[in-house]
N, C-alpha and C positions, 0 to 999 in steps of 0.2 A: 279777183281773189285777194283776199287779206293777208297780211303776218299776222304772227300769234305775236298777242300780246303778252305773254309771260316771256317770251323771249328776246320783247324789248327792256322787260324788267329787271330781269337777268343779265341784260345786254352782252348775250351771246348772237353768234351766226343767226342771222332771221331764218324764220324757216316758214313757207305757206300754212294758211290754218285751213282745217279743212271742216271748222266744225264753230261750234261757242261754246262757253263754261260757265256756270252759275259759280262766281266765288266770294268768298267773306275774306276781306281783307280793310287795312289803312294806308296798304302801299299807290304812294302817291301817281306812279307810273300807271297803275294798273286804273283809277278812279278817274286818269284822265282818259285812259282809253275806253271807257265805258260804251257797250253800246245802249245797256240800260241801265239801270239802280231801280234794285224792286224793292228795298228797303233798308233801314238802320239798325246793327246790333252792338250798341252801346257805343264803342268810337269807331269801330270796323263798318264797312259795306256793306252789304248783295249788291254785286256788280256781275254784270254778265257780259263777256270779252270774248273775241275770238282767239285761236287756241290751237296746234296742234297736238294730235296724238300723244308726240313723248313727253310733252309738259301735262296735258289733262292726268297721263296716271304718273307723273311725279308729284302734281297737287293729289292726288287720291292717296300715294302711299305718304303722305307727308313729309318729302323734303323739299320744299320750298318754303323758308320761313317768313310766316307772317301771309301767307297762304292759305286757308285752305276750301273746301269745297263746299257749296252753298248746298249742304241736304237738307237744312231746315230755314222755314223762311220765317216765321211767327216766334213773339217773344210773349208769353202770356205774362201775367200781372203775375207779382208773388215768385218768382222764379230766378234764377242766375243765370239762366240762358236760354238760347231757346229752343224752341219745343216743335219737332216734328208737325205739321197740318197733316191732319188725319181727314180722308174722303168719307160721304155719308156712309152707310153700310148699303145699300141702294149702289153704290158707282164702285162696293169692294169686288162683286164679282156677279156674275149673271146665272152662277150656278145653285139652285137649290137646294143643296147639300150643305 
């Protein structure tokens, strides 16, 4: 089992993670604990770290600064940030309707 690494960042009380997080961050702490980088948003990460519970929904509700949650992973051209990946309409749903 792992520590969460927002809670090394924080350097509060460790606490077991029991999970990972997709986050956008330039916190140095956080980019050395990486277990992956799915990619670059500008000077920030996608970095994906282990994590528990009460930090996953403190980065969700946004107080952790310089934190927050990786819900878009693509930056298209022409843009200031980025942009949701949308799946085919084929993999939206299997209903006919």
């Amino acid at each position: 089992m792992s520590f969460c690494a927002i809670c090394m960042h924080l350097e509060v009380p460790l606490r077991q993670a029991t999970g990972t997080v997709g986050l956008i961050t330039s916190a140095r702490v956080l980019l050395d604990l990486q277990l992956d980088r799915v990619g670059e948003v500008g000077d920030e990460s996608h970095v994906i770290v282990h994590a528990c519970p009460e930090h996953v929904v403190d980065v969700y509700r946004g107080r952790i600064a310089g934190v927050r949650m990786a819900w878009r992973l693509a930056e298209p051209t022409g843009t200031d940030g980025p942009m949701a990946i949308r799946q085919s309409r084929a993999a939206e749903s299997s209903s006919r309707a």
